[in-house]
Each structure stands twice: as C-alpha cells, then as structure tokens.
C-alpha positions in Angstrom: -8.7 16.0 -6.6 -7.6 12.4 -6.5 -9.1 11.8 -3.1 -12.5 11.5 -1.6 -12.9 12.0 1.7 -16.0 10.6 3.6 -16.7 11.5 7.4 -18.9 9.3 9.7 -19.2 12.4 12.6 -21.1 10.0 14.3 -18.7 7.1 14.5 -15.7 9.2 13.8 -13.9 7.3 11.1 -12.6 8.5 7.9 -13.2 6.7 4.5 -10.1 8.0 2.4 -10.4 6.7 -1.1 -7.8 6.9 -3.9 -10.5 8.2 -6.6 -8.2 7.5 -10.2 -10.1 3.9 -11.4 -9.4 4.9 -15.2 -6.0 4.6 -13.7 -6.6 1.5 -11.3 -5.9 4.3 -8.9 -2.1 4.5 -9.7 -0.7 7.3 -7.7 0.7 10.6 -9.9 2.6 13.4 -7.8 -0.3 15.2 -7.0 -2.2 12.0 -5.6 0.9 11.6 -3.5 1.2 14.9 -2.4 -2.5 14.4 -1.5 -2.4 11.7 0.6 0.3 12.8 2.4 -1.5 16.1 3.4 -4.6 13.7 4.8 -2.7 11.7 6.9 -0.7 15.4 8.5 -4.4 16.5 8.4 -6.0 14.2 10.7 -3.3 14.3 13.6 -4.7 17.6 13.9 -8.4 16.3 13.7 -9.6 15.3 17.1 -13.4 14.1 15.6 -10.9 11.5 13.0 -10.3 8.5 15.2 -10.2 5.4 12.9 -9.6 5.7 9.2 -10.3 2.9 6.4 -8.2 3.2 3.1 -9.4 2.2 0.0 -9.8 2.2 -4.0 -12.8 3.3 -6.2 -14.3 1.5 -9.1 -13.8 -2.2 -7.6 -11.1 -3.2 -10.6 -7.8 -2.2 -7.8 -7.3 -1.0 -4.4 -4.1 0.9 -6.1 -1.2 -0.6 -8.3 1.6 1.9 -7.3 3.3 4.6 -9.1 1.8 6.0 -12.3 3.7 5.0 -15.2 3.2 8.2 -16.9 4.8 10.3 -13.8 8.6 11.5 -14.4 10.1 11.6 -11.5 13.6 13.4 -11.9 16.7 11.6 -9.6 20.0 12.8 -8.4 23.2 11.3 -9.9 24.1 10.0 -6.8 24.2 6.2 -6.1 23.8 7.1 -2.5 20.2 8.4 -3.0 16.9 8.1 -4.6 13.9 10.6 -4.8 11.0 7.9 -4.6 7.5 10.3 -3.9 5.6 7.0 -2.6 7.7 7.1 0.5 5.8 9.4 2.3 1.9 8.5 0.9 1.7 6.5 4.2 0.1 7.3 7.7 3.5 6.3 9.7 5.9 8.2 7.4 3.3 11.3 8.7 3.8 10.4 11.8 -0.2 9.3 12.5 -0.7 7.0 14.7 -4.7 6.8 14.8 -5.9 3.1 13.5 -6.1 2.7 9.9 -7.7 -0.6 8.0 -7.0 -1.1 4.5 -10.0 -2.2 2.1 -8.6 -4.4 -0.6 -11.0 -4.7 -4.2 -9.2 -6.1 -7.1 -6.0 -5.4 -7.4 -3.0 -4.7 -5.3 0.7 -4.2 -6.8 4.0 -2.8 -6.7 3.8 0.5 -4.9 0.2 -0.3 -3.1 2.8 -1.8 -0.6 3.4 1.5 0.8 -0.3 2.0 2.0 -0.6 -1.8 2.8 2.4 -1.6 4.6 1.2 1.1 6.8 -2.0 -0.3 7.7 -2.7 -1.8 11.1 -4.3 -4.6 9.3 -6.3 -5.6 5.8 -9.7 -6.7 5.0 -9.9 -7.7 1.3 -12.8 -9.2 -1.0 -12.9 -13.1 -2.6 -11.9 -10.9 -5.7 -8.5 -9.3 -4.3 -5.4 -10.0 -5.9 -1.7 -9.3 -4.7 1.7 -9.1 -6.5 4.7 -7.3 -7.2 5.5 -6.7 -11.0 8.8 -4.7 -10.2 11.5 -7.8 -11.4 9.2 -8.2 -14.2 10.6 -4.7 -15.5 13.9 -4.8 -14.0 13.4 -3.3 -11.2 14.6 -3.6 -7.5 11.9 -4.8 -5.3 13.0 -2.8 -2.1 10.3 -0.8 0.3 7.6 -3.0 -1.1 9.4 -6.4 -0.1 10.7 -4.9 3.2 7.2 -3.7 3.9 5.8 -7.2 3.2 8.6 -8.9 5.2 7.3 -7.3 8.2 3.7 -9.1 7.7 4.3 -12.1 6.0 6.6 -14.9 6.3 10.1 -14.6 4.7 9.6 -17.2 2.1 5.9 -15.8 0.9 7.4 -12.6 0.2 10.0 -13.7 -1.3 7.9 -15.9 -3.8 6.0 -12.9 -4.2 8.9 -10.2 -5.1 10.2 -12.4 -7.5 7.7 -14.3 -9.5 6.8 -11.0 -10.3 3.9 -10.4 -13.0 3.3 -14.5 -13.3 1.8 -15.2 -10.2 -1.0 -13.2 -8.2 -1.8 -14.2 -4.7 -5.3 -14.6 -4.3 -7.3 -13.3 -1.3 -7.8 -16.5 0.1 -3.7 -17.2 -0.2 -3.1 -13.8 1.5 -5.5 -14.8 4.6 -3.7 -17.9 4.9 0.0 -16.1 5.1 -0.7 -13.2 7.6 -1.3 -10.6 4.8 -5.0 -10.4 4.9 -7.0 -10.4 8.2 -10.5 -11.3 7.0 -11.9 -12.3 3.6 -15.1 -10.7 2.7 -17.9 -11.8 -0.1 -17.1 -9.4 -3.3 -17.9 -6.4 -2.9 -17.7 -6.2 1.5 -14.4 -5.6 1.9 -15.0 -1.5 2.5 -18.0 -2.4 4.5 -16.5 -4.9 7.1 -13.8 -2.4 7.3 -15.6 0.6 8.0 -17.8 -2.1 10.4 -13.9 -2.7 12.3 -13.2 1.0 12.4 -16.3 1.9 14.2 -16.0 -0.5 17.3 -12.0 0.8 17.7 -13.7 4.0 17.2 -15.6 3.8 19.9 -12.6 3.1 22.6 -10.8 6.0 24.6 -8.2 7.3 22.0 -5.0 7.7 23.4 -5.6 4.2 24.5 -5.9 3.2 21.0 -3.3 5.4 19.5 -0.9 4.3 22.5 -1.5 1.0 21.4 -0.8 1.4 18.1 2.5 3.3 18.6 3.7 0.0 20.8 2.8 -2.3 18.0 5.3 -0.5 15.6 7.6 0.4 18.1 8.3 -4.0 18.0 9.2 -3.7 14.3 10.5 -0.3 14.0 14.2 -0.8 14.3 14.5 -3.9 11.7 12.1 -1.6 9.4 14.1 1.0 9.7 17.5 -0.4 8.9 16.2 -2.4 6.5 14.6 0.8 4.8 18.6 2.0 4.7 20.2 0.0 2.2 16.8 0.3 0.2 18.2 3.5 -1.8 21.5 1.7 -2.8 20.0 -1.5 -3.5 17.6 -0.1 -6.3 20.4 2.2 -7.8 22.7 -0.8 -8.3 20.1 -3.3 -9.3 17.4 -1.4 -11.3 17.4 -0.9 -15.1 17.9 2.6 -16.7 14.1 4.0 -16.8 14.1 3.8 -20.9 15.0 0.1 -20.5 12.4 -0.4 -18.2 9.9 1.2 -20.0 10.8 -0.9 -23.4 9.9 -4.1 -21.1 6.8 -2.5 -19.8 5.5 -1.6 -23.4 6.3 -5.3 -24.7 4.1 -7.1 -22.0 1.3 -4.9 -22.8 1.3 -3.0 -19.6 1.5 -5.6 -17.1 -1.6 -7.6 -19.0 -1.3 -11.4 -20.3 -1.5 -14.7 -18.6 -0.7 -15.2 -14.9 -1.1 -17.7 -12.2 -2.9 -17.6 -9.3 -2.7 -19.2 -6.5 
C-alpha cells in the first residue's frame, strides 16, 4: 500500500499520507487508484469529517506522476488518458474539508491534490514548481488548477520557468498559494491543529460551505479543464523525446533559483 491512513476518532479527521519517499512520493497507477478509492471511501464515512493530506519522509509533499509508469494513450488528438485526474477529493465528488500539508517539495502533478485542497499549510522548507516545459511538456490541469488560486501572472511565471526557478514557501504565502507558513517540520501539525476546530462544527454546515466555495469557480474550472486534452496533444513532445530530456538534466536535479 502506498497510503497510510491515520484516524483521530476523537476529533474525526483523517491524516492521509502518500507513503513512496524513496520515490519523493511520485504517484504510480496503483497509488492513484489508491487515493481515489479514499476519497469515494470517506463520503461514505460519517466519523471522517476533516481530512489533512500529506507526504512522508519530509524531502516532498508529492512531485507528480512516476516517471517509471507507462501509461498507454489513444490515437486520438481529441483525448488523453491522464490517471492523476481523478487522485483528487472533488473529482470523487467529496466535499468534506481537506488541508494540504506541504514538506519539501511540490511539482508537476502535486497540483492535482493541491488544487483540490480547501487550503495549504506548508513548512519554511517547502518548495513549489512545475518542471513540465522543462521536458516539453504542456503545462495544462496543473496551471489551470493554479490559476484558480494564484494570480495570473504567478502562475504563469511558474508554468514556464519551469525546473529553474522554485517558489519558496514564503513566496507562495505571499501570492495566495499557501495559507500559513509553519517552522520546519509543523506544517502536518498546524494542519491537523486546522482540521480539528472545522471538525468540531455541524457538518453539513461545513460540507455546505464547501460545496458554495467551488460552486464560484466551477464553471471557469470546468471549461478551462476542456481544451486541457487538445492542448497537451498538440503541444507535448513524443514520450521518447521527453524522456531523452529528462535523462540529460539528471532527473530534474542541477541548479535552480529560488525565490
């Protein structure tokens, strides 16, 4: 299992922890699958009322797909098959409060969870970017996610500088992304410290609320989320290709700004 699942009875929130740090817990298909079926899981759970999301081992929170997963697409322009699409709460239609933990880093397809968070807490030593032009990739769900929490010209910075620049935690706070800034190391605990006072409210309040908050962006999301699939078929390098660029920066490694 690529998951650990931890339950507070007493508070009722859920720590749900991607549990692959030998992998900086990049998500494979069965991770994927994983998550999905703990999000579906909880709707069901009336003693789940708050979840916190986070990454073991302290190095990343998650930094997106798993390079070593093959992931088989259709030879239509029209469509892709992209199994990160549905490793979020929203895409499983939950609509109890979930907090994100950030520790180290955050990349590429971490966007999807990020994205679907009500709101972040992330440690002095959190670090955000989006390595996907780097590699000749389309930046797509993960910008559009972004573009919903920060302002246009941050994201945009962000999707294309790339692996050259990483947004410190600091940086994020300042721009929307990140709600609180924690000493290293706090970032679960302050979020598990959120959960438990939302926790503690009548829940279908909460989850009421919740639902109206994304009901505000849901259209935009939703037609942005629409031209996604052509827009990375047109723009994105054959895999092979971008494989060949991934192997000649050393796996995303080398020198990088941050700011």
């Amino acid at each position: 299992m690529a998951l650990r699942t931890e339950t507070d009875k007493e508070t009722g929130v859920v720590l749900l922890t991607l549990d692959r740090p030998e992998r900086h817990n990049a998500i494979d298909l069965a991770t994927a699958a994983e998550l999905g079926a703990a999000w579906r899981a909880f709707r069901f759970d009336d003693d789940v009322r708050a979840v916190v999301v986070t990454g073991a081992g302290g190095r990343a929170f998650c930094t997106g797909i798993d390079r070593g997963v093959d992931v088989p697409q259709p030879s239509s322009p029209y469509t892709i098959d992209d199994p990160l699409l549905t490793i979020g709460p929203k895409a499983n239609d939950l609509w109890k409060p979930v907090i994100a933990a950030v520790e180290g880093m955050a990349c590429g397809g971490a966007f999807y969870l990020l994205g679907e968070a009500e709101f972040v807490i992330a440690s002095e030593e959190a670090t955000f970017f989006d390595p996907h032009t780097t590699y000749g990739m389309v930046s797509a769900y993960e910008a559009i996610a972004m573009a919903q929490r920060m302002p246009f010209g941050e994201v945009a910075r962000m999707s294309l500088m790339g692996t050259a620049e990483r947004v410190c935690a600091r940086r994020a706070y300042e721009t929307g992304l990140v709600s609180e800034v924690t000493p290293p190391g706090g970032a679960v605990e302050a979020a598990l410290r959120a959960a438990a006072v939302i926790a503690s409210y009548p829940s279908g309040g909460v989850q009421g609320t919740v639902r109206a908050l994304w009901s505000a962006k849901e259209a935009a999301r939703a037609q942005a989320f629409a031209h996604a699939p052509h827009l990375i078929a047109l723009g994105s390098l054959a895999p092979e290709q971008q494989a060949e660029l991934f192997r000649g920066r050393g796996g995303g490694g080398g020198t990088f700004r941050l700011r």
